[in-house]
C-alpha positions, -999 to 999 in steps of 0.1 A, spaced: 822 437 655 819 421 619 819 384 635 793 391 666 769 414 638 769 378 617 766 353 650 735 379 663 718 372 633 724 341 623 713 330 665 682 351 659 672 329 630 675 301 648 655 312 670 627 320 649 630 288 640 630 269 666 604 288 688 577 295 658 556 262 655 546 245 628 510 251 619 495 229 591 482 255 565 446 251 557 438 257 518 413 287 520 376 272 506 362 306 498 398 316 473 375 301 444 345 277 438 369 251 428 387 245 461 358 241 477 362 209 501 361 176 485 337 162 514 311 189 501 279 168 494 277 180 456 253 157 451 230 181 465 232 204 435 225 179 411 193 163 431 178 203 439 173 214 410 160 187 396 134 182 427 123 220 421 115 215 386 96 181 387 75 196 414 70 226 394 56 206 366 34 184 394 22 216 401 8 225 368 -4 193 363 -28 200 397 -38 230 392 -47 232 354 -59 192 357 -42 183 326 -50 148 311 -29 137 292 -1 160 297 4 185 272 35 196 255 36 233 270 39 211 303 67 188 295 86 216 279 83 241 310 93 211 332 126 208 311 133 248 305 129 248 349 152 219 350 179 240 329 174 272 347 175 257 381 205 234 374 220 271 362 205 292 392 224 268 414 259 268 399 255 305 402 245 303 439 275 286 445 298 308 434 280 339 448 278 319 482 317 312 475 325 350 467 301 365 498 323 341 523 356 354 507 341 391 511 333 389 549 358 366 558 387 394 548 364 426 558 341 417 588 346 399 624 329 361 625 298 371 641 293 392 614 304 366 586 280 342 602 252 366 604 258 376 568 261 343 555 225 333 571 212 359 558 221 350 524 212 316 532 175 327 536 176 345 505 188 317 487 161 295 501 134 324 491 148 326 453 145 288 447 106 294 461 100 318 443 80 296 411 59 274 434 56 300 465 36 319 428 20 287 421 4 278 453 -3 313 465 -14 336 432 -47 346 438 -64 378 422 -46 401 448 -7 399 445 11 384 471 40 405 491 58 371 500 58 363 463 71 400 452 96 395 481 107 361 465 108 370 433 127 401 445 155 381 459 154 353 428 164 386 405 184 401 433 206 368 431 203 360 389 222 398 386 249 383 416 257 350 396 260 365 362 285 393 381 303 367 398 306 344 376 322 364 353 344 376 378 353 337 387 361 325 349 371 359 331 384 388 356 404 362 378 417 342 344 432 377 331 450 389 364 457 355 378 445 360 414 414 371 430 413 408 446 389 416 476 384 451 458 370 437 429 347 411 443 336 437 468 330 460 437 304 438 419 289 433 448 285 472 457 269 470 417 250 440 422 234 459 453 230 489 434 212 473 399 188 453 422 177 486 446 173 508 413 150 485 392 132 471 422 121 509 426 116 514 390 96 485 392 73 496 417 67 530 407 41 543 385 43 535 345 56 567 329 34 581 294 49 584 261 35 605 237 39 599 201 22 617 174 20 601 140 10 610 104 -3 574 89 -13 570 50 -48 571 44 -58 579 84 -94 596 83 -90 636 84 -128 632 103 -104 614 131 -77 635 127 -64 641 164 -76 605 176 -58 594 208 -51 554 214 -38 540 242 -13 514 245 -6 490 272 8 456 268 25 427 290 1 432 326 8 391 337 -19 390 362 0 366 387 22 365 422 28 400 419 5 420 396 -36 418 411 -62 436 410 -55 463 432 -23 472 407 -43 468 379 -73 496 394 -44 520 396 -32 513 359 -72 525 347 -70 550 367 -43 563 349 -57 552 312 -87 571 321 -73 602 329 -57 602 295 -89 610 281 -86 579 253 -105 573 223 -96 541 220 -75 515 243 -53 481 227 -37 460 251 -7 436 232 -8 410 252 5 392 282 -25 400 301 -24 370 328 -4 342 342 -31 328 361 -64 305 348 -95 321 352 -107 300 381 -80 325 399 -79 355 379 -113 359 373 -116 390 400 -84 404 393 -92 414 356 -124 432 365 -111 465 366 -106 467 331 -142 470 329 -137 503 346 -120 518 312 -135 545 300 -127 548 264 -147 565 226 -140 533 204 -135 509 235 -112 486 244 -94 456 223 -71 427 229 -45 406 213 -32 373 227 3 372 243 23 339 246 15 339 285 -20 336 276 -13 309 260 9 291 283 -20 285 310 -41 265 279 -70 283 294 -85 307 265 -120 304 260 -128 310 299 -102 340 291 -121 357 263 -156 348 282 -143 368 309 -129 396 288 -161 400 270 -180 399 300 -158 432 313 -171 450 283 -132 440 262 -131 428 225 -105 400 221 -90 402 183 -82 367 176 -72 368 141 -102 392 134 -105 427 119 -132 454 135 -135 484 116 -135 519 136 -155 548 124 -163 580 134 -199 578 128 -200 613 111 -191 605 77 -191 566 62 -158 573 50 -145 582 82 -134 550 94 -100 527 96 -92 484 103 -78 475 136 -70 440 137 -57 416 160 -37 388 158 -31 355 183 5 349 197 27 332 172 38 308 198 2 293 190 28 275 161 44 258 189 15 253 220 -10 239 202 -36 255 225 -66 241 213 -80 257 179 -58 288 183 -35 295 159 -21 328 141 -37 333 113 -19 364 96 -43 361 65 -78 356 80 -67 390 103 -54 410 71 -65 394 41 -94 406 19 -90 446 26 -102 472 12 -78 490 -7 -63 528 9 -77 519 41 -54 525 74 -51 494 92 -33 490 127 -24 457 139 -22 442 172 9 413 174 25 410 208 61 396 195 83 414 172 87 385 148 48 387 146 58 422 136 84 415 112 62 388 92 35 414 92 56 440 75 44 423 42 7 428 46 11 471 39 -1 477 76 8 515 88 10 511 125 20 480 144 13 477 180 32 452 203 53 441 236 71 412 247 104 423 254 102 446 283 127 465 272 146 436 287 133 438 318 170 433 335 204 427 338 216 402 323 181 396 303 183 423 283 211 407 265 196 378 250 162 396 245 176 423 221 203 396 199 169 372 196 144 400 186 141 421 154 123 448 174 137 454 209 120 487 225 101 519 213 93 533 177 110 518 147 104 525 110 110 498 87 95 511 56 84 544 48 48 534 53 51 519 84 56 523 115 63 497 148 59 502 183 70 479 208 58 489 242 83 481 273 57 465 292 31 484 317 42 460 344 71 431 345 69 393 344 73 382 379 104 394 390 98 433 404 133 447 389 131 471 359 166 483 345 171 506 311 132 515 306 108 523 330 70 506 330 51 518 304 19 536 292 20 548 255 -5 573 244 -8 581 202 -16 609 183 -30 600 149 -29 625 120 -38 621 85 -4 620 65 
């Protein structure tokens, strides 16, 4: 029995052998990013990227005219150059990592469908900047919110994947359909949950305050905040009528907005500021530049055009608000340009923290309007008791939010950095470009000012 047990077996593996055929195994592409096929035209994703962002820049030099070319020009042309050469490695691998998903948990016809999908989404995201550029009128564009969309949609993707691809897969040595399948489910989730934050109405904050030397005869006062608007592809007029609606039902005595206001010259915008003509507010309504404003090299048609919509730009100025009841009664509110006027060079304008705040009179509250936190922080020396600002977003999204809190002193909401003062940066009443809001919400901020 022993001897026809070990015959059996040892005829049955040559069988096997000899009836199985030899099939050449094919090294699966999708495993990794690096075993991609070697007759892949990677030549494509150096020539792409660079394409995109020399035709962004011949963009900007059509529609603003610009002769000669100015150095906010050549230095966006080179920051689109990094981010697109970055935006495409990151496509590749999220490409890479969606094939290895669906080729282990779907049939083909659903791969394939899945994979053009993508494909369109991919094409959409690297549109995004000049589908803004050619279309951004005063209305916002839903083909532009719908690019932008899937440009943040895919930035969260890479940045998961990625990490996945050079750190997870480094520790444990192989990659695991669960865990790609994982990011994806939180890649999904991130972009669903801020593109409805996004798009929802800005919550109210209220914050009371007791500031040194505030008036008692405006004890009470209330001030709106809003900051960080970027009139462009996806914010127009029609958003910006339902943000004064909501200032107005707030019942404000006076309104500052921190900056950021457009994206757009005024030769586009010009219609879709008009509503904030429509604020109805005691003191009215004041202005500080943002670096956006900036960018588009377009300021003196910008403050025409606020002034002309009943707003008072603060340009390194001072304005002194009183009650009118008693000559005492009164407080500074000053204003100052972007400190990236130290880099632009856009025309004349330049911060100019001493011609805003020097010269004061002595025990006199003054609140400042300085869009970026280290405006803020160089302020903190001039004995102001309220500063008012944005920038940030609140980091808008993942990943952003890392970079935009280790490269700011103030990052979101109230801070106290001497016992006299106080700093508020607002999260931003709408987004820059990209309709995905994670950690805070958009923004209205409403204060309460008391006499300490």
């Amino acid at each position: 029995t022993t001897f026809f047990k070990k015959n059996l077996q040892h005829f049955n593996e040559l069988e096997v052998i000899t009836t199985t055929p030899r099939v050449p195994q094919i090294p699966d592409s999708s495993l990794h990013p690096s075993m991609l096929s070697r007759r892949n035209p990677k030549y494509v994703y150096i020539l792409t990227p660079i394409l995109l962002s020399l035709t962004t820049a011949f963009i900007d030099l059509r529609i603003y005219k610009f002769t000669p070319i100015p150095r906010i020009v050549m230095l966006r042309a080179q920051l689109f150059l990094l981010f697109y050469v970055a935006f495409t490695f990151g496509i590749w691998i999220s490409f890479s990592s969606i094939k290895f998903i669906s080729s282990r948990l779907f049939p083909i016809w659903l791969q394939n469908s899945i994979l053009a999908g993508y494909s369109f989404i991919f094409l959409l995201s690297y549109l995004s900047f000049p589908l803004g550029y050619f279309l951004a009128t005063y209305e916002s564009i839903l083909k532009c919110q719908m690019a932008f969309l899937c440009l943040g949609h895919l930035i969260i993707l890479s940045v998961l994947f990625t990490t996945e691809v050079f750190l997870i897969n480094w520790i444990i040595k192989s990659r695991k359909v669960i865990i790609t399948s994982t990011l994806y489910i939180l890649a999904v989730i991130l972009t669903l949950d801020g593109a409805i934050r996004a798009f929802r109405n800005p919550i109210v904050n209220h914050i009371s305050l007791r500031l040194d030397n505030f008036p008692t005869g405006l004890d009470g006062l209330t001030l709106v905040h809003i900051s960080d608007i970027h009139i462009g592809p996806t914010v127009g007029r029609e958003e910006l009528r339902t943000m004064v609606r909501q200032v107005n039902s707030l019942l404000p005595d006076l309104v500052v907005i921190s900056g950021d206001l457009t994206d757009l010259t005024m030769a586009r915008g010009r219609d879709a500021i008009r509503p904030l003509s429509w604020i109805q507010s005691t003191f009215g309504v004041y202005f500080a530049t943002g670096n956006h404003d900036h960018y588009v090299l377009d300021m003196e048609s910008l403050k025409h055009e606020l002034l002309a919509a009943g707003v008072i730009p603060l340009l390194n100025e001072r304005v002194e608000i009183t009650s009118g009841d008693s000559e005492d009664d009164w407080f500074y509110l000053a204003g100052l340009e972007d400190i990236s006027t130290r880099q632009i060079k856009d025309g004349g304008h330049l911060m100019d923290i001493h011609n805003a705040l020097g010269g004061r009179v002595k025990n006199r509250t003054t609140i400042l309007i300085a869009h970026q936190p280290n405006a803020m922080r160089e302020a903190l020396e001039w004995g102001v008791e309220l500063i008012l600002g944005g920038h940030t977003h609140g980091g808008q999204f993942f990943p952003v939010f890392i970079p935009v809190y280790l490269f700011n002193p103030f990052f979101a909401g109230l801070y106290q950095p001497t016992d006299n003062t106080y700093v508020y940066v607002n999260t931003g009443t709408f987004y820059y470009m990209v309709p995905i809001k994670h950690w805070f919400r958009r923004e209205t901020a409403v204060f309460h000012l008391y006499a300490k």
